[in-house]
MDTraj code that builds the backbone (N, CA, C; nanometers):
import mdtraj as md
import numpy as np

residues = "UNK UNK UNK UNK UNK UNK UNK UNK UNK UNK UNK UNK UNK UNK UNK UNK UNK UNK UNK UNK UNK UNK UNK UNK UNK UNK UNK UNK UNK UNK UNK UNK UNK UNK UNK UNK UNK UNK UNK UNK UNK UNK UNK UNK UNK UNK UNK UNK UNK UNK UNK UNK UNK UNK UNK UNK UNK UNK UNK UNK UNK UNK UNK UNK UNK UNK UNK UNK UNK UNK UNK UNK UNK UNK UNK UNK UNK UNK UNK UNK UNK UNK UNK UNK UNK UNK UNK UNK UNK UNK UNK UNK UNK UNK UNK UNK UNK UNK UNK UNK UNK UNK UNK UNK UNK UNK UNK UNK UNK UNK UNK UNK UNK UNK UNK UNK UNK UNK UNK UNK UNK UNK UNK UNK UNK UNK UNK UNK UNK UNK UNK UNK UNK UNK UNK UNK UNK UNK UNK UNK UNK UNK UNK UNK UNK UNK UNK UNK UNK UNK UNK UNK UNK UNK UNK UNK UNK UNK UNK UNK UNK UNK UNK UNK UNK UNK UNK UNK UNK UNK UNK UNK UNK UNK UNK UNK UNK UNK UNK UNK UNK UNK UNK UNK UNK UNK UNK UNK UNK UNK UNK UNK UNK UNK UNK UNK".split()
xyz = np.array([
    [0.1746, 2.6632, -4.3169],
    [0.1163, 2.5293, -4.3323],
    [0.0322, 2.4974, -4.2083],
    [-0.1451, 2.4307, -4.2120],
    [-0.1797, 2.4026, -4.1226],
    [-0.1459, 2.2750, -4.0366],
    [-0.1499, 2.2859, -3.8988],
    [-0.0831, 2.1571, -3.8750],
    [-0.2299, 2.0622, -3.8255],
    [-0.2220, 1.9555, -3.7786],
    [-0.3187, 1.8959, -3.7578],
    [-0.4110, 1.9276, -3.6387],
    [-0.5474, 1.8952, -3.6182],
    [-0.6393, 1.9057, -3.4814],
    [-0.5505, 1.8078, -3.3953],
    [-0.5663, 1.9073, -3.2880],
    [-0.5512, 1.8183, -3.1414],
    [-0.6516, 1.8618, -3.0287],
    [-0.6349, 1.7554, -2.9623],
    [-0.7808, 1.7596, -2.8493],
    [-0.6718, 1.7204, -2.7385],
    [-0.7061, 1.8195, -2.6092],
    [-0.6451, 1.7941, -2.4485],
    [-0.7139, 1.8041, -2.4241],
    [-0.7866, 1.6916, -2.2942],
    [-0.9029, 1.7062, -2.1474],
    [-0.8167, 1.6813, -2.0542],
    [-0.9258, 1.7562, -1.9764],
    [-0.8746, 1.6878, -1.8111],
    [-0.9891, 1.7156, -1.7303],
    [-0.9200, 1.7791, -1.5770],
    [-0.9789, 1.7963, -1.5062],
    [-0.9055, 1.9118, -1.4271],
    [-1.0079, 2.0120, -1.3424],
    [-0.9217, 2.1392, -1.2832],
    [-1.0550, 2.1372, -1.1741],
    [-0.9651, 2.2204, -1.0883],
    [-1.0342, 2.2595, -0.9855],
    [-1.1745, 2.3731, -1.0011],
    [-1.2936, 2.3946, -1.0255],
    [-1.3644, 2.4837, -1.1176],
    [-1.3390, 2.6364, -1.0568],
    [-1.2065, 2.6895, -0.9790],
    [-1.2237, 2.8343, -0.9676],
    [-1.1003, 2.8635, -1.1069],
    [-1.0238, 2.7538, -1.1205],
    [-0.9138, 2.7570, -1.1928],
    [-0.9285, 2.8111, -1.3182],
    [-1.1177, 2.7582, -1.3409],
    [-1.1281, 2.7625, -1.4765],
    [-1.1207, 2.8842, -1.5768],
    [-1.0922, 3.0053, -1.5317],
    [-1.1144, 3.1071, -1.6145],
    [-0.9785, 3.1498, -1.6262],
    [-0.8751, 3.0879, -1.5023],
    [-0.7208, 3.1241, -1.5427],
    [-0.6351, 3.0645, -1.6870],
    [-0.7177, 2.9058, -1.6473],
    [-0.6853, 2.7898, -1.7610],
    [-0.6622, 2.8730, -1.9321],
    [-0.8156, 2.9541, -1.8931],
    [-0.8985, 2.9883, -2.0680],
    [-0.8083, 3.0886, -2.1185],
    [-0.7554, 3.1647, -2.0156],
    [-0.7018, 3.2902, -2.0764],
    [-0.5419, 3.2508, -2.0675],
    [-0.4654, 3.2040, -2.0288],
    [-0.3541, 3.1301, -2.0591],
    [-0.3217, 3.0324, -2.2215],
    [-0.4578, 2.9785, -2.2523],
    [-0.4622, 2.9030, -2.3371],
    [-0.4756, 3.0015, -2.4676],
    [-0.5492, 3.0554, -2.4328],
    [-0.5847, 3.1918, -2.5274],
    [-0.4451, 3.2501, -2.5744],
    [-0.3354, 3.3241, -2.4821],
    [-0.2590, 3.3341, -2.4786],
    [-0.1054, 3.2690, -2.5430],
    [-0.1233, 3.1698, -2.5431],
    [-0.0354, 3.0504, -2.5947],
    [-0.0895, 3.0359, -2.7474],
    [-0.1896, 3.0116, -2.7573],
    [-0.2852, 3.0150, -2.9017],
    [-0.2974, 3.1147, -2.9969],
    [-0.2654, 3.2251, -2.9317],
    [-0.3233, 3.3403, -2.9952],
    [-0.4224, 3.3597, -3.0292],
    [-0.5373, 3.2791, -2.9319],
    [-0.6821, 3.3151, -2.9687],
    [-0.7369, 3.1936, -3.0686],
    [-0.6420, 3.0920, -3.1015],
    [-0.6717, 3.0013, -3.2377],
    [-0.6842, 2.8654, -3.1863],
    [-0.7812, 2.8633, -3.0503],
    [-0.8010, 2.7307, -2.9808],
    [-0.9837, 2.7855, -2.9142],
    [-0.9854, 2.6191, -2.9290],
    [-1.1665, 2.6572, -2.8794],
    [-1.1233, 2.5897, -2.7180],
    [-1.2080, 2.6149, -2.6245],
    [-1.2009, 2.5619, -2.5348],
    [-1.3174, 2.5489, -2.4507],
    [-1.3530, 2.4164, -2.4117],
    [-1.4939, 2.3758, -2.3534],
    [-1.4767, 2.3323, -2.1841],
    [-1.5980, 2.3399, -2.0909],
    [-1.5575, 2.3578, -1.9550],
    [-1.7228, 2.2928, -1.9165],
    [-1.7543, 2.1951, -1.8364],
    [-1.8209, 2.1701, -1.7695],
    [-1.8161, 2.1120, -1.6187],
    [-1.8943, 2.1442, -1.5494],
    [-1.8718, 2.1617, -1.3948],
    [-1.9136, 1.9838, -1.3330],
    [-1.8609, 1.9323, -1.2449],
    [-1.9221, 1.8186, -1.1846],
    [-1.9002, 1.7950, -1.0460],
    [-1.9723, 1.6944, -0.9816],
    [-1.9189, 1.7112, -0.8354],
    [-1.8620, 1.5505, -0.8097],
    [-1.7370, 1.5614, -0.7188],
    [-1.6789, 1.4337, -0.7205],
    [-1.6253, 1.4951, -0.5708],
    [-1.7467, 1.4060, -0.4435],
    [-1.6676, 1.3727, -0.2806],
    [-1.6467, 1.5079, -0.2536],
    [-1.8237, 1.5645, -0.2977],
    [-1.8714, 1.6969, -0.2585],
    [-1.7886, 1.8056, -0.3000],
    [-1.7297, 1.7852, -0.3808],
    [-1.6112, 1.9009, -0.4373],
    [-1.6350, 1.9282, -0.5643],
    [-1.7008, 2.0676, -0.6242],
    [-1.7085, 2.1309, -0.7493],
    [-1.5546, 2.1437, -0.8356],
    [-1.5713, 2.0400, -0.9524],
    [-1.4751, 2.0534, -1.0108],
    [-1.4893, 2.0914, -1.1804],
    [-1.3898, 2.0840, -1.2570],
    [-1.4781, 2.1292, -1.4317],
    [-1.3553, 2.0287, -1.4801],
    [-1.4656, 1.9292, -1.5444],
    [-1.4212, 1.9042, -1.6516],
    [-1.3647, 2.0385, -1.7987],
    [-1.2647, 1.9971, -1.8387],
    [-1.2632, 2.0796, -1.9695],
    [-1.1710, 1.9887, -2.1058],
    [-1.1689, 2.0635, -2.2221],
    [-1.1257, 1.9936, -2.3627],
    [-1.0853, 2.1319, -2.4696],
    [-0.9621, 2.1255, -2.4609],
    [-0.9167, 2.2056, -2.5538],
    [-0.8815, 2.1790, -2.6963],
    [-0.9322, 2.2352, -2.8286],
    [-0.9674, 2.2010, -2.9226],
    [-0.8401, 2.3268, -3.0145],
    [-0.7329, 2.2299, -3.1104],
    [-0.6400, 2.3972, -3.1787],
    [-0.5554, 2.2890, -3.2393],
    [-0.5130, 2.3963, -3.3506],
    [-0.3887, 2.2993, -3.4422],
    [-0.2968, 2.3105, -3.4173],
    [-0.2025, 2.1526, -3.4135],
    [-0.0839, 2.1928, -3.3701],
    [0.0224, 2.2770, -3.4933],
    [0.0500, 2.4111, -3.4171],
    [0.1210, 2.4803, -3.5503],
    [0.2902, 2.5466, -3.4506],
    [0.3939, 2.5139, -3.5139],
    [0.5170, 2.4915, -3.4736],
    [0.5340, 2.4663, -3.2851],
    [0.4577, 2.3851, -3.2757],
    [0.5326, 2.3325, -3.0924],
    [0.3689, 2.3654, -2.9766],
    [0.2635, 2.4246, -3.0829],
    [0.1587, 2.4634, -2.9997],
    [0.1073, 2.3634, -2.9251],
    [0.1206, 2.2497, -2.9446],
    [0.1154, 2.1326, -2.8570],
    [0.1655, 2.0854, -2.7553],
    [0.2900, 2.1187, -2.7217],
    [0.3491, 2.1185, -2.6084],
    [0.3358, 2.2274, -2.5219],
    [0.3472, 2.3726, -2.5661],
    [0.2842, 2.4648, -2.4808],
    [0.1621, 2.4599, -2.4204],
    [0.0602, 2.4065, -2.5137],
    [-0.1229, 2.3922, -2.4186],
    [-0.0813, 2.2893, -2.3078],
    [0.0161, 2.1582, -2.3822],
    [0.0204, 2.0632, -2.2410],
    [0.0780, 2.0625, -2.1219],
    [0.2343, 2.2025, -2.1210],
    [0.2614, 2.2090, -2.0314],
    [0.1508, 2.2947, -1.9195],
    [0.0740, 2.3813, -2.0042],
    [-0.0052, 2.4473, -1.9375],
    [-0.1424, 2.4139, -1.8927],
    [-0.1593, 2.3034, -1.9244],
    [-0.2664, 2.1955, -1.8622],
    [-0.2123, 2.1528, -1.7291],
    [-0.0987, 2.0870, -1.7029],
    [0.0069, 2.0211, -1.6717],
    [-0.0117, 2.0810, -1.5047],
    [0.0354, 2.2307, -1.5657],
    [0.0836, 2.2716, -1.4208],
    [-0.0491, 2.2991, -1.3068],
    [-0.1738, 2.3004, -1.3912],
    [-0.2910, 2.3376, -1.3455],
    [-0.2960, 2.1984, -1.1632],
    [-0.2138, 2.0862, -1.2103],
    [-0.2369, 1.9590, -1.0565],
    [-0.3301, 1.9095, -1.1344],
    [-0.4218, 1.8892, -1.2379],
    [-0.5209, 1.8515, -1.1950],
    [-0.5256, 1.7063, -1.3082],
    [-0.6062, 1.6211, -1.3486],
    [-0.5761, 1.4877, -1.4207],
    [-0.5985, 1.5608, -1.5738],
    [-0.4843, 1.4739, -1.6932],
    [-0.5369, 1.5521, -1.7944],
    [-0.5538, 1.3520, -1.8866],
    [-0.6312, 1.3737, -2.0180],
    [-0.6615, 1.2556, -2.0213],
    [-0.6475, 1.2347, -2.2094],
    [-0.6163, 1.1289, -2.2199],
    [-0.5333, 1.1200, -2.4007],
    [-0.6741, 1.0927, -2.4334],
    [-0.7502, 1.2023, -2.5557],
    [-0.8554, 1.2140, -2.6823],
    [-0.8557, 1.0887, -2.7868],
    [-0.8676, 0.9582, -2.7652],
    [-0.8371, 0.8750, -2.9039],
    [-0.8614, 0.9460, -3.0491],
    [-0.8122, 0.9318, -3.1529],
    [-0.8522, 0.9520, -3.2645],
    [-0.9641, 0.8950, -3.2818],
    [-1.0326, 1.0297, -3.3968],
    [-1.1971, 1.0252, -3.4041],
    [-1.2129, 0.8827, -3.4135],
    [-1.1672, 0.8100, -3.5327],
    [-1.2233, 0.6860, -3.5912],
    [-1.2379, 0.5628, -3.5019],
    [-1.1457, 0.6037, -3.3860],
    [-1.1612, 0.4893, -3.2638],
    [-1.2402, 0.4955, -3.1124],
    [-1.3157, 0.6304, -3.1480],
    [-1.3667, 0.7382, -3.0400],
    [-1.4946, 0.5689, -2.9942],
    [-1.5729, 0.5378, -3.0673],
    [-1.7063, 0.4388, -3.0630],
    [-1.6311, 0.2857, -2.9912],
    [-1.5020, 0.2447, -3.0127],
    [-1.4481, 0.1347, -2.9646],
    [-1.3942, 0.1853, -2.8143],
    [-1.3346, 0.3038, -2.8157],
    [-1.2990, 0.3277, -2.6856],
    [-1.4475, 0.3291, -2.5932],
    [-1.5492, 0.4314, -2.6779],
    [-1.6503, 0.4085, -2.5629],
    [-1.7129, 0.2784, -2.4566],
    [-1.6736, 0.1603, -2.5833],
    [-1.7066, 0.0276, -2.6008],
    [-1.6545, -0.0120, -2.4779],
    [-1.5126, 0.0111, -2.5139],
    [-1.4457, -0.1033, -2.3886],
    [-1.4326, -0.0197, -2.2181],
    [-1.4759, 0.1488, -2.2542],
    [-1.4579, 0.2146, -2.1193],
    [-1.6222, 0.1868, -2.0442],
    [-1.7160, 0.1156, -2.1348],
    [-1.8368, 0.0901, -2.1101],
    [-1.8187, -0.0572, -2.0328],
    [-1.7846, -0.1342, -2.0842],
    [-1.7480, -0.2997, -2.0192],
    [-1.6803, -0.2493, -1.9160],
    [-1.6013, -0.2027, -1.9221],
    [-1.4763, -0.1666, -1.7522],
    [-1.5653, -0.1059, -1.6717],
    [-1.6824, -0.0455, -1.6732],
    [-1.7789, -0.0117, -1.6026],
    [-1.8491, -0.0931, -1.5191],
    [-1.8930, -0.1680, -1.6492],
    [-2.0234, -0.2568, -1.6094],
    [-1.9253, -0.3851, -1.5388],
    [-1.7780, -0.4439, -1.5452],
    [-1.7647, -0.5027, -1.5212],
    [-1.7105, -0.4517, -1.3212],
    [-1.6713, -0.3117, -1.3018],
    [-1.6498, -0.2799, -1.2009],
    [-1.7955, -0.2481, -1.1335],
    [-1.8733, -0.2093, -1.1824],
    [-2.0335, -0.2457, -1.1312],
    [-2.0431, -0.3615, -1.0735],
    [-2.0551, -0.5036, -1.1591],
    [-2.0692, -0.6264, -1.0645],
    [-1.9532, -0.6596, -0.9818],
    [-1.8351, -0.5668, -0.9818],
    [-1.7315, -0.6604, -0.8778],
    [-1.8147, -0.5528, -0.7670],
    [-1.8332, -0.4676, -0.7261],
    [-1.8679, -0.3690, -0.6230],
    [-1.9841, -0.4554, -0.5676],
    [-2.0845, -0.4654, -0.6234],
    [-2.2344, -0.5380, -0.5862],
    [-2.1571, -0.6905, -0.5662],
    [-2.0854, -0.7509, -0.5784],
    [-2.0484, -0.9201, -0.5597],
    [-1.9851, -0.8656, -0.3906],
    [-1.8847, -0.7404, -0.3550],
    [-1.8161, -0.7523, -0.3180],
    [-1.9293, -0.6625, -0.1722],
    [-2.0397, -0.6075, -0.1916],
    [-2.0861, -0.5753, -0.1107],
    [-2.2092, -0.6952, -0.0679],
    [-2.2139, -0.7654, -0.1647],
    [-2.3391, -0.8933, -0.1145],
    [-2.2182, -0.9986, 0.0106],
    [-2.1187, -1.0528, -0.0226],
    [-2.0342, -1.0594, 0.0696],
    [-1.9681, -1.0008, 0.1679],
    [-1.9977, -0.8691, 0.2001],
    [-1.9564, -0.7717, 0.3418],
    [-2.0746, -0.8213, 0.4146],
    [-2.1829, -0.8170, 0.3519],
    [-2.3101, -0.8275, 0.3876],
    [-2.3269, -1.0014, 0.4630],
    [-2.3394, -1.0684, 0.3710],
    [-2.3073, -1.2732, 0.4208],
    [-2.2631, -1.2218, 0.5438],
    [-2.0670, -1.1974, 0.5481],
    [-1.9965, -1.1981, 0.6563],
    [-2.0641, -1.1173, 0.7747],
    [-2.1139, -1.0441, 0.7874],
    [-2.1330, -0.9545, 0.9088],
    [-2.3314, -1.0288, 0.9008],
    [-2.3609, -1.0654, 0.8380],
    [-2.4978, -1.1589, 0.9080],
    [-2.4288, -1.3425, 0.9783],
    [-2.3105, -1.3703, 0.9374],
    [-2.2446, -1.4556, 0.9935],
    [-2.1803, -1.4475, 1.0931],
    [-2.0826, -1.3374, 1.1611],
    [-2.0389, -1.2950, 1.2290],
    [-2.1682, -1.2342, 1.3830],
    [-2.2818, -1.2167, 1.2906],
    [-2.3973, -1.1829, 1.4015],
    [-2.4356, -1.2459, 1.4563],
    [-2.4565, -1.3756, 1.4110],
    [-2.5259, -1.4525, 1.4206],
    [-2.5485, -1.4969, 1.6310],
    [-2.6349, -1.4974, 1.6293],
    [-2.6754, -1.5044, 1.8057],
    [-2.7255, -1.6634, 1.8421],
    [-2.6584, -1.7396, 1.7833],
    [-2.6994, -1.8725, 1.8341],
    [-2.5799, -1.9604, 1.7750],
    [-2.5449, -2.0399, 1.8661],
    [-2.4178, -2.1423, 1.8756],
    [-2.4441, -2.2823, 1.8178],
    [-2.4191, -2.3762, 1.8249],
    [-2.4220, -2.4890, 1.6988],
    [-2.5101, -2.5878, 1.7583],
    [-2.5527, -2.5524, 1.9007],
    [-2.6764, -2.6320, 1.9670],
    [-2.7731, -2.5173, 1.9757],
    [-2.7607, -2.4162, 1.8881],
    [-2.9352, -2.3434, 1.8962],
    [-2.9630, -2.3006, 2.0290],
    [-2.8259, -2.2516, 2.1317],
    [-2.8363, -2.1894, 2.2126],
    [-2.8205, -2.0196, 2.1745],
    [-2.8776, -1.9402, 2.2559],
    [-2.8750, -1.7990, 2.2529],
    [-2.7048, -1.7425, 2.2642],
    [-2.6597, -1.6565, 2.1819],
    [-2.5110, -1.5778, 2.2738],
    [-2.5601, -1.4869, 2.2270],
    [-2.4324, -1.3775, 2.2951],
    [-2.4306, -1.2582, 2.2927],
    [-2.3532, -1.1977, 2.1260],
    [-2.4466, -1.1208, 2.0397],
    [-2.3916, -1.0986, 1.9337],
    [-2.2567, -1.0431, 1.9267],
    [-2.1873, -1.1028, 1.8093],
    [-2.0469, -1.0509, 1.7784],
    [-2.0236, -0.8957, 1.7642],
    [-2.1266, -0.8181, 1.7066],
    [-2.0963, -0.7201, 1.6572],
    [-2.1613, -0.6467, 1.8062],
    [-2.2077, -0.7149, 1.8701],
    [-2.2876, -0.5893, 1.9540],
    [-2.1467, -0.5789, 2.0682],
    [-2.0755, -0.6840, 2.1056],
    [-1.9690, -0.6814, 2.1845],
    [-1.8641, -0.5662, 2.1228],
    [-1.8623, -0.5673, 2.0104],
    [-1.7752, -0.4697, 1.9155],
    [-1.8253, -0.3241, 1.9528],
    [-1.9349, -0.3118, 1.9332],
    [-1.9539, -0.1709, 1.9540],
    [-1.9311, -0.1455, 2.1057],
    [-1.9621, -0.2411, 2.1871],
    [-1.9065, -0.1984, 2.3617],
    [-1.7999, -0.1703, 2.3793],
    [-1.7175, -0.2169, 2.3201],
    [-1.5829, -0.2093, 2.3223],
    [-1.5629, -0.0679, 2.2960],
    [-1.5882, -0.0739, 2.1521],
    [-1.5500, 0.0823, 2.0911],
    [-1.5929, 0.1859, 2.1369],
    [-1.7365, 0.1650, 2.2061],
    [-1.7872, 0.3239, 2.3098],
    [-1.7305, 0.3160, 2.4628],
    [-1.6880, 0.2192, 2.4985],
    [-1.5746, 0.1751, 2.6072],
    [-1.4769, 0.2605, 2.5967],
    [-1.3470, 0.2546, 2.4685],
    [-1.2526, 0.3072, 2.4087],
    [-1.2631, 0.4766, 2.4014],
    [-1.3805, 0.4586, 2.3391],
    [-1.4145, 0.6309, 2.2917],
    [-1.4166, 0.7067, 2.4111],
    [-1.5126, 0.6571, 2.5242],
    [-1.5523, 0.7462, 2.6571],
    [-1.3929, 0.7486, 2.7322],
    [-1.3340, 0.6240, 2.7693],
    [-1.1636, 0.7049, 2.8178],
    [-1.0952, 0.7705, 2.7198],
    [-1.0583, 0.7783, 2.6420],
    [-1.0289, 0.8276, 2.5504],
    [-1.0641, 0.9938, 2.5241],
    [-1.2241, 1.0294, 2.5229],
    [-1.3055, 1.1449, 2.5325],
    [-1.2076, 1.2139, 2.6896],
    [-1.2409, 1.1054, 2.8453],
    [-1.2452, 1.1626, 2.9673],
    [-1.0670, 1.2116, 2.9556],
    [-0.9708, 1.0996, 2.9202],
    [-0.8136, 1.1518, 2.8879],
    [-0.7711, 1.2568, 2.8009],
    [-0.8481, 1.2643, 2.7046],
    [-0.8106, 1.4135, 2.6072],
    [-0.8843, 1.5436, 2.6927],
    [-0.9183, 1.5362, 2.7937],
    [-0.9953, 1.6396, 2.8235],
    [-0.8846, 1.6750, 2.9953],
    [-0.8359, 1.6063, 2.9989],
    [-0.7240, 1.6144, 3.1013],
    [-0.6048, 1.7049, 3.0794],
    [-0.5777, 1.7882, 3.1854],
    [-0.4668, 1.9139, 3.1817],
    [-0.3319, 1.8793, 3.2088],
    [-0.2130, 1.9229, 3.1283],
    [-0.1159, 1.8639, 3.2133],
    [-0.0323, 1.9749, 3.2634],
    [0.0809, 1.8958, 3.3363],
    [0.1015, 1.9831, 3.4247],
    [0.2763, 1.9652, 3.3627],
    [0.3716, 1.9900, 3.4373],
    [0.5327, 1.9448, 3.4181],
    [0.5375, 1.7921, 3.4195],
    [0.5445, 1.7171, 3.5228],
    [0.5226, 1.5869, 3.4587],
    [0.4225, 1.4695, 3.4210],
    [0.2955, 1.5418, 3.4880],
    [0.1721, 1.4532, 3.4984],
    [0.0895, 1.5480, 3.4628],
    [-0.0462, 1.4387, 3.4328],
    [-0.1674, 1.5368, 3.4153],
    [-0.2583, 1.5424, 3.4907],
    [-0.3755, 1.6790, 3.5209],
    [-0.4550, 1.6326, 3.6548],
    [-0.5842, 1.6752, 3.5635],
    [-0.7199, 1.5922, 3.5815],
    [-0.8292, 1.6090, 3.5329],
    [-0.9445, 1.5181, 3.6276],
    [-1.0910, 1.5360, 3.5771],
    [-1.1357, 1.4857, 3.6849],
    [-1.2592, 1.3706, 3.5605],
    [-1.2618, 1.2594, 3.6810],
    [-1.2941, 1.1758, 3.5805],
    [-1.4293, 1.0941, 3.6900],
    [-1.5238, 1.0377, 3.6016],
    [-1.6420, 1.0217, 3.6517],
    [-1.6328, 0.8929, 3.6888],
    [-1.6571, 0.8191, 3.7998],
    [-1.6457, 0.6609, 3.8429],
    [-1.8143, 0.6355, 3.9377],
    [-1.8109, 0.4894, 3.9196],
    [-1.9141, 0.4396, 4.0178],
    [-1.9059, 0.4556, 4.1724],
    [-2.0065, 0.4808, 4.2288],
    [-1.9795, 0.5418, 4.4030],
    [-1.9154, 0.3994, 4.4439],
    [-1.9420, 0.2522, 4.4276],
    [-1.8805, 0.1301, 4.4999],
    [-1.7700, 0.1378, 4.4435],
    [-1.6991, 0.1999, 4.4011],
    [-1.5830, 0.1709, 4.2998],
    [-1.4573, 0.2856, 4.3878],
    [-1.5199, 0.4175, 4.4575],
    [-1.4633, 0.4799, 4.5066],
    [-1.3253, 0.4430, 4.6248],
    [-1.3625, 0.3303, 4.7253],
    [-1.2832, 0.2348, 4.7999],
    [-1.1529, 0.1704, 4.6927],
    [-1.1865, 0.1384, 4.6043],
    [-1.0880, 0.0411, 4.5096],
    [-1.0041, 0.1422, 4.4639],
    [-1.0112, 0.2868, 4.3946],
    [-0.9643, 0.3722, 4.3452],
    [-0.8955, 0.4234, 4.4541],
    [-0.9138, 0.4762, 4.5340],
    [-0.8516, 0.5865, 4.6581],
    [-0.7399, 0.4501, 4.7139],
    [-0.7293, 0.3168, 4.6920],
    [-0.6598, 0.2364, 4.7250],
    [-0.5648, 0.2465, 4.6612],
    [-0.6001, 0.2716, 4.4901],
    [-0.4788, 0.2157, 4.4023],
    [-0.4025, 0.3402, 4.3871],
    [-0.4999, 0.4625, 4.4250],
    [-0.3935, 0.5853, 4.3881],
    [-0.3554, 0.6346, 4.4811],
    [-0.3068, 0.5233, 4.6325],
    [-0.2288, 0.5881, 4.7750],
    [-0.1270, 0.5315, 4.7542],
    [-0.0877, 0.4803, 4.6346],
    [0.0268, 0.4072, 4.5943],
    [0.1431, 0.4921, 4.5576],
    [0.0534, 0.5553, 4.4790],
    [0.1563, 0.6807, 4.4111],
    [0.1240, 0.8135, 4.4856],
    [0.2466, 0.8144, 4.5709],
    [0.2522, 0.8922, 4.6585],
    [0.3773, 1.0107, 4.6003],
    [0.3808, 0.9745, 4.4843],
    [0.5067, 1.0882, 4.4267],
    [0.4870, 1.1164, 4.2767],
    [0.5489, 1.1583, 4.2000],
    [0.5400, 1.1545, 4.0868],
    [0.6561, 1.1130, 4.0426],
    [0.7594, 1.1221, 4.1144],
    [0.8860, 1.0551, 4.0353],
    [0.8780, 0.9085, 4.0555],
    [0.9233, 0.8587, 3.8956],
    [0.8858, 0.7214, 3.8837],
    [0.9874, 0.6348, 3.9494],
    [1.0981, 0.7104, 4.0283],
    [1.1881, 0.5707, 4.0782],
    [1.1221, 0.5746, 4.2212],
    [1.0589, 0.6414, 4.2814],
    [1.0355, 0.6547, 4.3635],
    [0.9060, 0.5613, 4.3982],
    [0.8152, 0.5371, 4.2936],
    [0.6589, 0.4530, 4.3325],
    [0.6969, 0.3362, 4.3827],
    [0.6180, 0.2572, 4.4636],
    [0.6262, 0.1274, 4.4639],
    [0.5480, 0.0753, 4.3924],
    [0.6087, -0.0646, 4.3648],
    [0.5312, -0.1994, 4.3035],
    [0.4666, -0.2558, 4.3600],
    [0.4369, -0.2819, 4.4532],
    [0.3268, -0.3958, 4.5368],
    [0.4210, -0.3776, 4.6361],
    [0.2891, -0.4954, 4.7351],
    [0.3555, -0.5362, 4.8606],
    [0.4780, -0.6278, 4.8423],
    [0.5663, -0.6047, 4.9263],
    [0.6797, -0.6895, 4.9255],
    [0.7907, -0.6519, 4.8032],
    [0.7555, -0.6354, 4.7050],
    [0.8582, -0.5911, 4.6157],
    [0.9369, -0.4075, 4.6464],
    [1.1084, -0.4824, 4.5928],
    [1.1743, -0.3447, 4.6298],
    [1.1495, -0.2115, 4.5580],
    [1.1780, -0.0660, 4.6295],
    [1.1709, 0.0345, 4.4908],
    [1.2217, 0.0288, 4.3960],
    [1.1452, 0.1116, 4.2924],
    [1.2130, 0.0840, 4.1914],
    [1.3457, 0.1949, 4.1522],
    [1.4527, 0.1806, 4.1263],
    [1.6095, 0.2281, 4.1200],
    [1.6009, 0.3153, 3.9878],
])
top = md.Topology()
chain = top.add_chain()
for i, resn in enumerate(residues, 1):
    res = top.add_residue(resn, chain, resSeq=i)
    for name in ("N", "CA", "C"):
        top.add_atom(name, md.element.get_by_symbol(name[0]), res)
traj = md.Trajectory(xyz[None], top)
């Protein structure tokens, strides 16, 4: 007795795809069609595919476990007669995630020309919001860059780090402090006891 058409899609990784075919083949006995097209999704070649066979005693659960194990998304075929309504409403969920994206990027946009904005509520000049932001962050980045590039040793690390020549006096001050590396041993300032 024939049993009815069934349709499985998904998605696989596209080297997968020729393991998929001959597995399916296998399970089928050759009595399944199977279709494969390639796409790219976040620079990564992947294949769509859609396996086409009747279900005849349990052949339906075998193609799906073997979709299944492939990792990759597999996706429910509506019946033909509802194939034009599904397109319908997977078409609106589109168009309606279209205008939330464009609503939601015209407002990133407002905020960060608001946030820029270089003049205060008497039409005086300041210093932009965002430009202070990026000082910060190439501030962050350059110690950050000069500390990852530092060697360590057993308990400290020694590396060499680039400063202003007037700045040299202030530095050679703060680091005659630490005259040890063991931490009970540093002092705190003037007047305060070691630390225990």
């Amino acid at each position: 007795m024939l049993g009815e058409i069934q349709f499985i899609s998904g998605t696989i990784k596209a080297e997968d795809q020729n393991r998929l075919k001959m597995l399916i083949f296998r399970a089928t006995r050759g009595k399944a069609l199977t279709f494969f097209a390639d796409f790219q999704q976040g620079g990564v070649t992947k294949t769509v595919y859609m396996v086409v066979f009747q279900d005849i005693s349990g052949t339906s659960d075998r193609v799906q476990k073997i979709c299944d194990s492939f990792m990759g998304q597999r996706f429910d075929i509506p019946e033909l007669g509802r194939v034009a309504g599904v397109i319908e409403n997977t078409t609106k969920e589109v168009t309606k995630s279209r205008q939330l994206l464009n609503t939601s990027v015209y407002q990133l946009k407002q905020y960060l020309y608001d946030i820029n904005n270089n003049r205060d509520e008497q039409g005086n000049e300041r210093a932009s919001t965002l430009e202070i932001f990026a000082w910060f962050v190439a501030k962050e980045k350059a110690i950050y860059n000069a500390l990852n590039m530092m060697k360590s040793r057993s308990s400290t690390y020694i590396g060499f780090l680039w400063a202003p020549i007037e700045k040299e006096h202030v530095i050679q001050e703060t680091i005659s402090y630490f005259g040890s590396t063991e931490f009970k041993q540093i002092k705190r300032g003037a007047g305060d006891a070691h630390i225990i």
